[in-house]
Structure formats: C-alpha cells, structure tokens
C-alpha positions as CSV (number, residue, x, y, z in Angstrom):
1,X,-13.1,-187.9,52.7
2,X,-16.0,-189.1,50.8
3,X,-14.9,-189.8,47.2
4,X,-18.5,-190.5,45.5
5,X,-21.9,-191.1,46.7
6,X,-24.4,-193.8,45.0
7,X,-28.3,-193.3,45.9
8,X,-30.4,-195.5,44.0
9,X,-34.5,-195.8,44.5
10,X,-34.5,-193.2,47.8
11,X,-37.6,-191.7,48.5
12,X,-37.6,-188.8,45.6
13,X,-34.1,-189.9,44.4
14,X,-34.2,-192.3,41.2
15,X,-30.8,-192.4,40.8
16,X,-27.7,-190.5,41.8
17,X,-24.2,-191.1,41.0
18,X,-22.1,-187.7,41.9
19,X,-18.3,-187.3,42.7
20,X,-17.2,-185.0,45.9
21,X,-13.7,-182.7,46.1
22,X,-11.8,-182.1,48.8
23,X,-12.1,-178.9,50.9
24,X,-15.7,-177.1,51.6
25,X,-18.7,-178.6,49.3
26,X,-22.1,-176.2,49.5
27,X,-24.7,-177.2,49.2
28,X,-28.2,-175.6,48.6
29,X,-31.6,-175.3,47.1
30,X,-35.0,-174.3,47.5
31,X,-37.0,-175.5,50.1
32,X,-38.6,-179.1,49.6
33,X,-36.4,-179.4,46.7
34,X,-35.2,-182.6,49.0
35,X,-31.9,-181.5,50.7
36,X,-33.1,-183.7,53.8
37,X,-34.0,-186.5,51.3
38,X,-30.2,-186.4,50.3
39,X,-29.2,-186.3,53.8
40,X,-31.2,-188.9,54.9
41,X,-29.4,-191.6,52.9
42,X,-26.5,-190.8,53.5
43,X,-27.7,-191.5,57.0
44,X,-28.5,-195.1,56.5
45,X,-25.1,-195.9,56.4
46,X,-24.6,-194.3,59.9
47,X,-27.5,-196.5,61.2
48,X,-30.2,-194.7,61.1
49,X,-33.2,-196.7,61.3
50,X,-35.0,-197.8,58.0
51,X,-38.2,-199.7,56.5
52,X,-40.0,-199.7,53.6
53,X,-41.2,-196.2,53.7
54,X,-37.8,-195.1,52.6
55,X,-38.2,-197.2,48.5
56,X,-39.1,-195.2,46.2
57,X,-41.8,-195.9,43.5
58,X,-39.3,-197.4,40.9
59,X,-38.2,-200.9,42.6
60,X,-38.7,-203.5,45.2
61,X,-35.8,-201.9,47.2
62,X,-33.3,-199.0,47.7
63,X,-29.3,-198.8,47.6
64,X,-27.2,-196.2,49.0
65,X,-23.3,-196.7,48.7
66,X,-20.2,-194.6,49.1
67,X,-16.7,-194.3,49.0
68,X,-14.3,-193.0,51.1
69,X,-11.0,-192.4,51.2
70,X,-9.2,-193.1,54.3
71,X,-7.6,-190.4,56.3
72,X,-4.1,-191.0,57.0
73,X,-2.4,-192.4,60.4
74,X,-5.8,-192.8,61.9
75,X,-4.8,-195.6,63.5
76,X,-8.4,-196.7,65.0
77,X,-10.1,-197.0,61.5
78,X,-7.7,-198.9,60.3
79,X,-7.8,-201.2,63.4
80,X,-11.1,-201.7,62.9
81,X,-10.9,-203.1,59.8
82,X,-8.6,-204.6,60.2
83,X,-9.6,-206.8,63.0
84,X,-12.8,-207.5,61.2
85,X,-10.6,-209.0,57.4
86,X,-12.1,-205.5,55.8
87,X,-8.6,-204.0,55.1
88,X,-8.3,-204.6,51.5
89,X,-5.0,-202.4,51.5
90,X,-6.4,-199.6,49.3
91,X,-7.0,-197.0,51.2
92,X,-10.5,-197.0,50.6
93,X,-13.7,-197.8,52.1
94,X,-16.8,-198.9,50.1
95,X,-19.7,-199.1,52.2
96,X,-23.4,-199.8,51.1
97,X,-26.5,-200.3,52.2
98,X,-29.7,-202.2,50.8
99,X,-33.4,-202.0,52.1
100,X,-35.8,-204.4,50.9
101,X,-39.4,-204.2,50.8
102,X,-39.6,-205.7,54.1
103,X,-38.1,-203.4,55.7
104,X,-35.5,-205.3,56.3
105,X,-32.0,-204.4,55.4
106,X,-28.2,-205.7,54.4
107,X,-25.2,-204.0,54.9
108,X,-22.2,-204.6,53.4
109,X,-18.8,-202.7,54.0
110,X,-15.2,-203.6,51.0
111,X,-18.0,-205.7,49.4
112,X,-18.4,-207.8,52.5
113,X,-22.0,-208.5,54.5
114,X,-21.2,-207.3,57.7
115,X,-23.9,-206.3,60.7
116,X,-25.8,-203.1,61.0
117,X,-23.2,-201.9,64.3
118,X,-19.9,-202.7,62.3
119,X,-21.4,-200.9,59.6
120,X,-22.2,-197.5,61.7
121,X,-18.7,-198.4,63.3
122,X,-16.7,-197.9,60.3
123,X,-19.2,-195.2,58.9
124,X,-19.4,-193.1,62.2
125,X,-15.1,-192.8,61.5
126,X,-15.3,-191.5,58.3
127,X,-18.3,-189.1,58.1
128,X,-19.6,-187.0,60.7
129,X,-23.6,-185.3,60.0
130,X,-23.9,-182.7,62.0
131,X,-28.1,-181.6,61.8
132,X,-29.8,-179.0,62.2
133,X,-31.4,-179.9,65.1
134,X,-28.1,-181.1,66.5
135,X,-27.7,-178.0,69.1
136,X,-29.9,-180.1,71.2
137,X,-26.8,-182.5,71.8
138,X,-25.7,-179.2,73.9
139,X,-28.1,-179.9,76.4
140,X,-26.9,-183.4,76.8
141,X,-24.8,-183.9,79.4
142,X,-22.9,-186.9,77.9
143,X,-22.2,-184.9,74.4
144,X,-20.7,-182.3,76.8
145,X,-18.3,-184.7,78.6
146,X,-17.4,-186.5,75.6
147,X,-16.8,-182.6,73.6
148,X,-14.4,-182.4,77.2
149,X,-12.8,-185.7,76.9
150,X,-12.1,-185.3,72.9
151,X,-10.1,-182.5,74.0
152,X,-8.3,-183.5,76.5
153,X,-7.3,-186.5,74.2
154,X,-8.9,-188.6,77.2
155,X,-9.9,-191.8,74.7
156,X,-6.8,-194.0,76.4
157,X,-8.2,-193.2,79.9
158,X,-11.9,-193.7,79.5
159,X,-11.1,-197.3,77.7
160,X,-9.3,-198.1,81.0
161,X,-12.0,-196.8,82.8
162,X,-14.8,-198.9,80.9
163,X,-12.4,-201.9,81.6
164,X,-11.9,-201.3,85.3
165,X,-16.1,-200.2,85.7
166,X,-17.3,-203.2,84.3
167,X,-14.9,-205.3,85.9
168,X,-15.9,-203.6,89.4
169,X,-19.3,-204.1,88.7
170,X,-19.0,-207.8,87.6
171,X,-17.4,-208.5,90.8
172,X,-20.0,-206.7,92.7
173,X,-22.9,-208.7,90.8
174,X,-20.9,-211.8,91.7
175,X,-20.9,-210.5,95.7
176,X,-24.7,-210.0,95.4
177,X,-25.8,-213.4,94.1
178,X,-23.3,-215.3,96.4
179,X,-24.4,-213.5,99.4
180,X,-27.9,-213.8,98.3
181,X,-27.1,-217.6,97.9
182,X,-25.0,-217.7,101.2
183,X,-28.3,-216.4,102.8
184,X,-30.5,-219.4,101.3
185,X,-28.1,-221.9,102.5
186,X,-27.5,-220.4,106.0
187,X,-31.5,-220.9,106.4
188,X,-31.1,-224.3,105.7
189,X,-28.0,-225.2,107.2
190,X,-29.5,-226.3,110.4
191,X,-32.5,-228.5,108.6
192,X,-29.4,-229.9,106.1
193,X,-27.2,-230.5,109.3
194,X,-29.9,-232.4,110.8
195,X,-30.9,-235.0,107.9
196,X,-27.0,-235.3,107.5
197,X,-26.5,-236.2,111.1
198,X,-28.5,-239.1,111.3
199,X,-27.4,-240.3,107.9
200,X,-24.1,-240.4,109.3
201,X,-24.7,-242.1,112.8
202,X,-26.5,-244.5,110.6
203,X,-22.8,-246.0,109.7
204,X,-24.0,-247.0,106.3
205,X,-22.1,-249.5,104.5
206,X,-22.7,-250.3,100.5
207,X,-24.2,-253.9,100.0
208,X,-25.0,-254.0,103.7
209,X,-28.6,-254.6,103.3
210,X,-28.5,-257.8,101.0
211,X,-25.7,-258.9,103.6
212,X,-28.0,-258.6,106.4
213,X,-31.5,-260.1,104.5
214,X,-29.0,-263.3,103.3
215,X,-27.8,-263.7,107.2
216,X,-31.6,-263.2,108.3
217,X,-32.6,-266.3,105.7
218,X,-30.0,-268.5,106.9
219,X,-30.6,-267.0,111.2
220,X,-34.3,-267.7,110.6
221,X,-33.3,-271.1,109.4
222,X,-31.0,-272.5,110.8
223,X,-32.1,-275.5,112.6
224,X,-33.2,-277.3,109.6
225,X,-29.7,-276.2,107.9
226,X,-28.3,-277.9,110.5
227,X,-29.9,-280.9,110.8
228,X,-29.6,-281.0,107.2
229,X,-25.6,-280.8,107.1
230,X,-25.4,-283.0,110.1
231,X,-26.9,-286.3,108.1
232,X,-24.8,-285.0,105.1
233,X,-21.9,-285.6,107.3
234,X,-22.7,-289.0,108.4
235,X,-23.4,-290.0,104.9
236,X,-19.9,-288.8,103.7
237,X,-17.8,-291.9,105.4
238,X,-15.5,-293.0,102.8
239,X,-13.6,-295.6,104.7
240,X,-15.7,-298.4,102.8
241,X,-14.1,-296.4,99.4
242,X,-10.5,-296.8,101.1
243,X,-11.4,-300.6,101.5
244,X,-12.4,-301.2,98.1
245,X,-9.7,-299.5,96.6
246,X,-7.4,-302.2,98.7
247,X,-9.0,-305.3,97.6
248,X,-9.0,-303.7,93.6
249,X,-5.4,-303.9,94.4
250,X,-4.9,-307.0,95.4
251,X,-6.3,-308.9,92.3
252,X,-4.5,-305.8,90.3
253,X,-1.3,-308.3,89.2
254,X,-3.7,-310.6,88.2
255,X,-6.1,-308.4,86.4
256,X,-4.4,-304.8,85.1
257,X,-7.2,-303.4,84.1
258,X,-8.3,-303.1,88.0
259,X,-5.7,-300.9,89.2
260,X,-7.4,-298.0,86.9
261,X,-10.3,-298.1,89.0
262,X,-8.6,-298.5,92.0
263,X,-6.8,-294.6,91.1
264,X,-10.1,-293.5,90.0
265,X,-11.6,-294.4,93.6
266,X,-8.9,-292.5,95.5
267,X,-9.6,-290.0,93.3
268,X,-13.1,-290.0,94.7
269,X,-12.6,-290.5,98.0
270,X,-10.0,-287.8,98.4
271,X,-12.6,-285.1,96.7
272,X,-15.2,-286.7,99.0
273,X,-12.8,-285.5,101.8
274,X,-13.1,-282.3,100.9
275,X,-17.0,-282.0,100.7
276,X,-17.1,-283.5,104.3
277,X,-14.6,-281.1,105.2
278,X,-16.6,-277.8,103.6
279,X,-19.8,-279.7,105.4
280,X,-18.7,-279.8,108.3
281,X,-17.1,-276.5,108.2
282,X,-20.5,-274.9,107.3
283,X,-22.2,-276.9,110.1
284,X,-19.8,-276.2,112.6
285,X,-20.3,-272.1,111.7
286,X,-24.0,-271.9,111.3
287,X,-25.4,-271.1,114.9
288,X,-28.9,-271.3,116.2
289,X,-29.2,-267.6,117.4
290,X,-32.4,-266.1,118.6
291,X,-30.2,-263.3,119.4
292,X,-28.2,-262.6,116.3
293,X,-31.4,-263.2,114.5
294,X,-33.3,-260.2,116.7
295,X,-30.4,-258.0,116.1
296,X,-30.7,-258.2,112.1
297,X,-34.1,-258.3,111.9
298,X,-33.8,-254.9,114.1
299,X,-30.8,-253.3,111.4
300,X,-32.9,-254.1,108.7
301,X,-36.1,-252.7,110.0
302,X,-33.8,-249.0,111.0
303,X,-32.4,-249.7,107.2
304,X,-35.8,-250.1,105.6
305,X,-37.2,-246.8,107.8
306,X,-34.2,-245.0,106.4
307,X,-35.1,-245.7,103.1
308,X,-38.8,-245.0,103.0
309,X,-38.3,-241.3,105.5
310,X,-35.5,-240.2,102.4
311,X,-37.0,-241.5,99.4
312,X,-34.5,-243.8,98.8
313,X,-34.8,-247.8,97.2
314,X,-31.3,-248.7,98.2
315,X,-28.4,-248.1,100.8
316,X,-26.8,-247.1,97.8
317,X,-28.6,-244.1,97.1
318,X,-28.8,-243.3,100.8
319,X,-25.2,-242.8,101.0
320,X,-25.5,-240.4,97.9
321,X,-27.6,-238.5,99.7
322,X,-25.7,-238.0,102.7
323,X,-22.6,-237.3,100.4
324,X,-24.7,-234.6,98.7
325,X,-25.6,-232.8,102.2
326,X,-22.5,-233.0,103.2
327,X,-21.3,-231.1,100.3
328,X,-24.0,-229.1,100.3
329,X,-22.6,-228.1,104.0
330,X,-19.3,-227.6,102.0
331,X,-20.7,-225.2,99.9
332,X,-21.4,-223.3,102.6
333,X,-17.8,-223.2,103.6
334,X,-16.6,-222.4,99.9
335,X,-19.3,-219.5,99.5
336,X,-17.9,-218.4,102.3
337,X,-14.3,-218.2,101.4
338,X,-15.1,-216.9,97.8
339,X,-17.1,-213.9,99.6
340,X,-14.1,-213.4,101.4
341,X,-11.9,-213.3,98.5
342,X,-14.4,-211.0,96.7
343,X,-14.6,-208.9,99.0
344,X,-10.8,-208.2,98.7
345,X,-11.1,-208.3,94.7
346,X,-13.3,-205.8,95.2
347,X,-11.4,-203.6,97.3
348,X,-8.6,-203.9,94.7
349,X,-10.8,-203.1,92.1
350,X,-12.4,-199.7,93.6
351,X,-8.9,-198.7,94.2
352,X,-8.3,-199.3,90.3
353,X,-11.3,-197.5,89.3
354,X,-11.0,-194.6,91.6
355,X,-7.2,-193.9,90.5
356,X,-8.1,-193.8,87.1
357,X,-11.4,-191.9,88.0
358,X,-9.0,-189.3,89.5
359,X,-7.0,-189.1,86.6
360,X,-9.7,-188.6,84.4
361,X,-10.8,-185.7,86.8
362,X,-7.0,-184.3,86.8
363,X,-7.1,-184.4,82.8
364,X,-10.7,-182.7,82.9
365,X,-9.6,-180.1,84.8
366,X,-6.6,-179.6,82.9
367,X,-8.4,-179.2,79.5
368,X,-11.9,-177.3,80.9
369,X,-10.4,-173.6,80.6
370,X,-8.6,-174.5,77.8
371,X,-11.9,-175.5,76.1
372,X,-13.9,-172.4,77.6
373,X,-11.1,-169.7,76.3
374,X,-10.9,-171.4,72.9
375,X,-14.9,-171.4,72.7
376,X,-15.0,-167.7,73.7
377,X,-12.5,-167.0,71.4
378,X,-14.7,-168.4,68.5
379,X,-18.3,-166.7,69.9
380,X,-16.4,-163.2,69.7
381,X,-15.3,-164.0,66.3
382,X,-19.3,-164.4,65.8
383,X,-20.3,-161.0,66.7
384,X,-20.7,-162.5,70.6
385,X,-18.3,-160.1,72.3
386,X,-19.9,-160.4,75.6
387,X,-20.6,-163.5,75.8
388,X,-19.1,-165.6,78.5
389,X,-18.8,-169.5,78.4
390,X,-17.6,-171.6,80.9
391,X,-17.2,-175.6,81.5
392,X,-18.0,-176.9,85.3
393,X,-17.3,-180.2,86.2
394,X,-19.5,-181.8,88.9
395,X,-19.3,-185.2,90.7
396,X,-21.5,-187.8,89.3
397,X,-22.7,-191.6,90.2
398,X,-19.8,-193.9,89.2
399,X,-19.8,-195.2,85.6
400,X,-18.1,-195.7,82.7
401,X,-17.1,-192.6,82.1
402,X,-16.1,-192.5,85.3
403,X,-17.6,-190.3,88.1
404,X,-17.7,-186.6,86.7
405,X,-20.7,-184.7,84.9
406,X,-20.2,-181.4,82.7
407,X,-22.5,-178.1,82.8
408,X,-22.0,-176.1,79.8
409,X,-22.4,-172.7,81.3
410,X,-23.5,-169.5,79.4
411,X,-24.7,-166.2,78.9
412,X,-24.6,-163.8,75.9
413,X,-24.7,-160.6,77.9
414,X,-22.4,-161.0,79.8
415,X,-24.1,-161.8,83.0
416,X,-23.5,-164.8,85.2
417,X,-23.1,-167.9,83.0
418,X,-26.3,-170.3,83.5
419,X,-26.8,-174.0,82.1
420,X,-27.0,-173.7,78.4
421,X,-30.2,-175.2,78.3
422,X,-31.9,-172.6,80.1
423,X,-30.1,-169.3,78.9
424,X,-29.6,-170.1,74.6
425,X,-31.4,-168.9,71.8
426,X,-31.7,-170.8,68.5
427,X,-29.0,-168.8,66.8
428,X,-26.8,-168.1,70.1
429,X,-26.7,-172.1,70.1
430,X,-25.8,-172.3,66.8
431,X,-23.2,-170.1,66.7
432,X,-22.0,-172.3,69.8
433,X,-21.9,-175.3,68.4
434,X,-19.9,-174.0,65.2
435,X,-17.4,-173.1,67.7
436,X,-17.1,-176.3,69.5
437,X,-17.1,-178.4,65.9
438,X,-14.8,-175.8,64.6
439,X,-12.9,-176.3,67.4
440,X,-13.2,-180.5,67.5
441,X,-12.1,-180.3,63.6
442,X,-8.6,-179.3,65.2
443,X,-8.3,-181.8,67.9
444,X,-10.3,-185.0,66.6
445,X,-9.5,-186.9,63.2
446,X,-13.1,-186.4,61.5
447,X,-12.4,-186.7,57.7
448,X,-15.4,-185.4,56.8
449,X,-18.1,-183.2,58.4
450,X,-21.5,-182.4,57.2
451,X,-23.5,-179.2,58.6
452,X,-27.0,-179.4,58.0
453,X,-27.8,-175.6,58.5
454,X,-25.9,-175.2,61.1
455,X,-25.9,-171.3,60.3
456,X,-29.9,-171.1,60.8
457,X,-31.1,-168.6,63.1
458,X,-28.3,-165.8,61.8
459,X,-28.0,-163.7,59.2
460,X,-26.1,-160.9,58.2
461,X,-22.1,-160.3,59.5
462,X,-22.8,-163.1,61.7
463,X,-23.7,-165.7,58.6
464,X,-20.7,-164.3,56.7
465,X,-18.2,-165.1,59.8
466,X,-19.8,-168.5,60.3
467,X,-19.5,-169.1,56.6
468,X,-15.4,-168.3,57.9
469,X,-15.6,-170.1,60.3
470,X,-16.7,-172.9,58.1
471,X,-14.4,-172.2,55.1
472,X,-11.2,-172.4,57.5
473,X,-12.5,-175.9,58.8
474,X,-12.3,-176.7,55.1
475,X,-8.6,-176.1,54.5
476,X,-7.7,-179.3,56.6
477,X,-10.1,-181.4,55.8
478,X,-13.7,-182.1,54.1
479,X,-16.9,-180.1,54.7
480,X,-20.6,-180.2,53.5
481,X,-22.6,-177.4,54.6
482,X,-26.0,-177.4,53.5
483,X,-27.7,-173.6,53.6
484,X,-29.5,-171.1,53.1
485,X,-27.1,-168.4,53.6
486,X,-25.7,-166.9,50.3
487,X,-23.0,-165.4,52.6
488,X,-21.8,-169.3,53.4
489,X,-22.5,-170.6,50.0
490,X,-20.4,-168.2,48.2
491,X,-17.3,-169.2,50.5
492,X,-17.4,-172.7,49.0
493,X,-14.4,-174.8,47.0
494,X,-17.3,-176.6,45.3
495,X,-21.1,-176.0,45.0
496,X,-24.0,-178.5,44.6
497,X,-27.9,-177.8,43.8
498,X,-30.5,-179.9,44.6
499,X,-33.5,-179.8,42.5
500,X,-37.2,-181.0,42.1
501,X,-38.5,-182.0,38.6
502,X,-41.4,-183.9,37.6
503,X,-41.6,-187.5,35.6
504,X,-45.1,-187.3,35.0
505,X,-46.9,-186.8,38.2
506,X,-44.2,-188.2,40.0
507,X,-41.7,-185.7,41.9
508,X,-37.9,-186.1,42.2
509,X,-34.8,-184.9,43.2
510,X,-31.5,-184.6,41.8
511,X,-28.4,-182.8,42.5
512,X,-25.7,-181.4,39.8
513,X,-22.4,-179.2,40.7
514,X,-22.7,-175.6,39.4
515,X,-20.5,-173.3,38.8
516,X,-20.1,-170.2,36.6
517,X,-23.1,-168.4,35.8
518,X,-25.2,-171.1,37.1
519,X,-23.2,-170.4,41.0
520,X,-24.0,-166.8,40.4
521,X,-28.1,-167.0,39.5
522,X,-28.3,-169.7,42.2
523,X,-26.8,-167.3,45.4
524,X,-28.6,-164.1,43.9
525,X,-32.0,-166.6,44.1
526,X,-30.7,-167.2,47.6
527,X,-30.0,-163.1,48.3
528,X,-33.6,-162.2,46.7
529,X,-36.2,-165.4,46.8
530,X,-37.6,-166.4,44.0
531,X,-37.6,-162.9,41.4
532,X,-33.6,-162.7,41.1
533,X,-33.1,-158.9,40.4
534,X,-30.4,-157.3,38.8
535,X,-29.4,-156.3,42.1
536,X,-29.1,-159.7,43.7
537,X,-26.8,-160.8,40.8
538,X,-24.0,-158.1,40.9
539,X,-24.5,-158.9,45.1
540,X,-23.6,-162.6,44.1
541,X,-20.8,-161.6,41.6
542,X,-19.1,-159.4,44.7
543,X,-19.2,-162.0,47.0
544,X,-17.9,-165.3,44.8
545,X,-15.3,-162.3,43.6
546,X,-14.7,-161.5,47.8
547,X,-14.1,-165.0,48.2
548,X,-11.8,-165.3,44.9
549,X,-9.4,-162.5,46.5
C-alpha cells in the first residue's frame, strides 16, 4: 500500500508531505483545484515522461517520493528487488524521483540510483493508476488478452512462451543470414574454385623461389666456377708439406724445438686435405647445364607470373592465399551443414512454441466464460441487466504472446454482442471497466489502485453501486478514487481535498484529509455546486450516516 507520499516543487504543488490509510481513500475537489496535478506526480514514478515543464516556480528542480509498504507473499516484487541488491529487509519500498531543470531526471529506489525501467518496474508492482481516459485500454486488443491471461493465472505460460518465441525467431534470423551468405558464396564458388585450382597445380613449396634464383646464379655460371675450382684443386697438393714434415724430423733429435713444427705441419696438411676434398666435391657436383638452366629460368618466370596475376611479393603469401580459398570452399561445406542443423533446431523449436501455444489457447478457453459470466455479473449489479458480454478468442500472427487475439464483445440491449469499440458509450465503458478492475483486484496482487473518475459518465443509482463496487474492492486492499460523485465519496474509509489558494499571484494546490463537518460541507458542495443549501447538507449527513450503518 502506499504509506506516505512526498511532492516537492510540482507544477502548482510547493510542498506536500501527507500520510495514506489502508482501505478506500476519496478523493475530491473542485474542478482545476489540481486533482490531475496530484496525479501526475505520482505518475513520474511509473515512468511517465518528464522535462522541465513539470518544476514549479520555487526551485531549480522537483522531487516526488513515496513509500510503500510491501504486500505480503508477492513473490515477484520481492524478486525483483532482490535480484537488483534493493531488498533492505523492511518491508518497504522508498522510491523517488528528481527532475532537473534540464529536463533531465534521477531515479532512485531504497535510497539507491537505479534506471528509469527498474524504477517503473518496481513502481508498476506496487501502485496501479487507473485514468480517466483508461477505458480506451478496452479497445486494445493486447490489454484484452493480458485482462484474459491475468485470469487465467497464465503469467508461467506466457514467460515460456517469450522464451520459446524469441528463441524460434533467433534461429530463424540465423537461417536467413546463413542462407543469404550460403547464396553469396555459391555465386562465387566456381570463380574461388578456379583461382584455387591453379594455385594448387602450381605445387608451391615455401623458400622455393630463393632456391631456384641461387641455382639459376650458380647454372648461369658455372663454367667459370668450374674452371675456378679446377686450379684450386691443382694448387692444393700437399705432398711437398708431407716432405717437409719428414726432413723436420730427421734433425728433430738434434734440434727439439723442430719436432713442434713438424706436428704443426701435419696439422696443416691434414686440414688442407679436407679443403681439396670439399673442392673437389663442389667441382665434381657443379654441372654445365643449358638444360637445367632453361628449366629454372622457366619455374621462376611461371613463379614470378603467379605473383604479379595474385598480388602477391612472395611464394609465401601465395600459399596463404590458396589456404584462404580453400577454406573459403570449406566454408561453404560448414554453411551448409549448420543450415542443415538449423533447420532441425528449428523444427524442434516450432514444435516447442506451438505446444506451449496450444496450451495457452487450452487455458484461454478455459478461463474466457469464466471471465464473461463474472463481468456480466458485475454490469447487472450496475443497473446493466441486459447487457450481454462475451470474450472471443481468434487466431493471431505468432508472437510472444503466442498466437491468439481477444475481441471484447458487447451490447447493452441485449442484442448481438459487437466489438466493444464500436457498440460502448462513455458511461457503458466505464461501468465495464469497474467490472473488469473489480474483478482483476480478486485475481491479481495489485496493493494499491487508483481510479481517476472512473465513475464519469453515470450518475444516480448507477454512481452509488459503482461507489459499491468500489468500497468492496477496498476491504482487501488499497483504493484511491478520485470523483466527483458524492454518492462514491461518501462510501470512503478516508477522505482527501484538494484545494487552490493563492501566494500572491501565484496559484497552488494542496491537499488535507477532512473529516467531520468539513466531509459533510465538502459532499453537500459536491450534491449542489457551488451554493451548498440546507438541503444538500442533511443529503450529505444521510449518506456518510448510510455508509456508517
């Protein structure tokens, strides 16, 4: 319920600190004395849109907070708190709101800045406004379902449902984009296939082209390398080395000092040995080939063509090229398999969505009667006794809600029930929507619930029944009604006024509770305008004393 309500710097509200009951709270006034003003922020913390039109003349912004108590065992408000570390275990909720001069606002819910959705989240639990202008909502085919749904306690269902849609539909955007893609690459396969295919025959090898250009510089050559290693060999003998070493040795018991060198020239002549060796080696594998020389000179020329036809300054990046083609044909192949797949995950999940689809339709079904004899019920109650109301449930395009539209159907004479929107006057729609809030109050937890003249467009018996109507919604849990009725205001637990003064030349509203003499002057003003007779009062004193008994 809400405990207390905090306005400050509104429009025409300075400040406003007032404390709410329990049960039905009336509220009334005289017109412009700035019941919508009071409304209206109150609606900030449900989201409604704000800027800088909404400060008043008496600071840079404007603050609206309340309090609420929470209901018990609602288990979703207090999840939702909960999962946002705004449970501060006291069974209370302290919301506010703050508009700058910008235009710009911060929201703040258990004294903690929290974005403008969490904010109508948590708000949209706890307080329900219900406008004047609201019986347009009956026209709205979602409002309908969802008045359906509440009823059928279909909440469960139509999460799984959002689940299973959105999950269908992610898989079917995923279908379209890879077929889409799947398409693109098909086009190009053969193009890709073709640049792939010669890349391949090519037999590319990495390092192959500095291979072949050091073999072409040797090929090209090679008769002066020869040559060359040919009079290196000749000038490697080292038999003369061998013979001095011998004569070193045979002075070396006469000198010592010799037989050092002679170890040093072995020494030499052995590694000598070895560069002969590697010469002749080299010589002996270095050919003079006019043939050879043609066919590298030819693989480097294809090489060289390869390069310059893909771009490419290496062998190197060649071969990454042919590696990305060939994945790119891959691709094709994997696109391919994961459409497959899809297709089967989607399959699987049409089947999900249409099972719970039909169960939503089973528990629709179920619950429409139900819905249309308790609504009757309530529009005889409210002097509609041949009224006829009727719920029709029509196939709809697939969605979240699953695949099922509701017509309200109507008629007050009687006659064949047509769409609501067609066949309802102003006070035949409100008396219908009393009936389905009336009737919502009993199946959906809404702790408090705010009628903003609901009751316009009747007058009379009918008023005094609605103002029932009303009062019995009150017993179980919090209503505002805001009227014009005396026959509603005088049913109330608690009454408020809201009043216009003047600070200067500058208007604004307040609101006080009345009671006593004050109650009784303020519903005779209601019964007779604005010169209460003596008439009006002893009507006000029988009705607060008909609602006493």
């Amino acid at each position: 319920m809400l405990k207390s309500l905090q306005i400050k710097n509104y429009v025409l509200i300075d400040s406003l600190d007032i404390s709410f009951p329990e049960g039905l709270i009336i509220i009334t006034g005289q017109t412009g004395a700035g019941k919508s003003v009071l409304l209206g922020a109150l609606s900030l913390l449900l989201g409604a849109r704000a800027d800088s039109s909404v400060i008043g003349s008496r600071g840079d912004n404007c603050v609206v907070e309340a309090l609420f108590e929470l209901p018990e065992g609602d288990e979703a408000i207090e999840k939702l708190l909960r999962d946002n570390d705004l449970d501060d275990a006291s069974g209370e909720v302290f919301a506010r709101r703050v508009v700058s001069a910008s235009g710009r606002s911060r929201s703040f819910v258990n004294d903690s800045p929290v974005n403008m959705q969490l904010l109508q989240a948590v708000c949209s639990r706890l307080v329900d406004i219900h406008s004047q202008h609201q019986t347009l909502l009956l026209t709205d085919k979602s409002y309908q379902l969802s008045m359906l749904d509440h009823l059928a306690g279909n909440r469960p269902l139509l999460g799984r449902c959002a689940s299973s849609f959105q999950r269908l539909r992610s898989l079917e955007r995923e279908y379209e984009d890879l077929s889409s893609r799947l398409s693109r690459l098909g086009e190009e396969r053969d193009y890709i296939q073709s640049r792939l295919k010669r890349l391949e025959e090519a037999g590319l090898v990495e390092g192959e082209l500095e291979s072949l250009e050091e073999e072409q510089a040797m090929l090209a050559h090679a008769e002066s390398i020869k040559e060359s290693l040919s009079g290196a060999e000749s000038l490697l003998d080292t038999s003369s080395l061998k013979e001095a070493r011998k004569l070193l040795e045979k002075v070396g018991g006469l000198l010592p000092e010799v037989l050092e060198l002679g170890r040093r020239i072995e020494s030499a002549r052995v590694e000598l040995n070895d560069v002969l060796g590697d010469v002749s080696s080299i010589n002996s594998r270095t050919d003079i080939s006019e043939s050879r020389l043609a066919a590298v000179e030819e693989r480097m020329s294809f090489l060289y063509d390869l390069m310059k036809r893909y771009s490419a300054s290496s062998v190197s990046e060649l071969i990454a090229q042919r590696d990305s083609l060939s994945g790119s044909l891959s691709d094709t192949d994997d696109v391919a398999d994961r459409l497959e797949s899809l297709s089967a995950d989607i399959d699987s999940a049409r089947k999900e969505y249409g099972e719970v689809c039909g169960l939503l339709r089973q528990a629709r079904m179920t619950s429409r009667q139900r819905l249309s004899d308790s609504v009757m019920d309530s529009l005889r109650a409210l002097e509609l006794d041949r009224a006829v109301f009727d719920v029709e449930l029509v196939d709809a395009a697939p969605g979240p809600s699953g695949c099922d539209s509701v017509r309200f159907l109507f008629s007050a004479s009687g006659g064949v029930p047509a769409d609501v929107a067609r066949c309802a006057s102003g006070g035949e729609l409100s008396r219908l929507m009393l009936s389905l809030k009336a009737l919502m109050a009993r199946f959906v937890s809404m702790p408090t619930l705010i009628f903003d003249e609901i009751d316009s467009g009747v007058s009379g018996s009918v008023a005094d029944k609605m103002g029932q109507m009303i009062c019995s919604m009150g017993r179980d849990m919090q209503v505002f009604a805001i009227t014009h009725l005396p026959q509603v205001a005088a049913k109330g637990d608690a009454h408020y006024l809201v009043e216009k003064s003047f600070d200067g030349d500058e208007p604004v509203t307040s609101i006080r509770p009345i009671e006593g003499e004050d109650r009784v002057m303020e519903i005779a003003r209601m019964l007779s305008g604005s010169h209460v007779t003596a008439a009006a009062v002893e009507n006000a004193k029988s009705l607060l004393s008909d609602q006493a008994d």
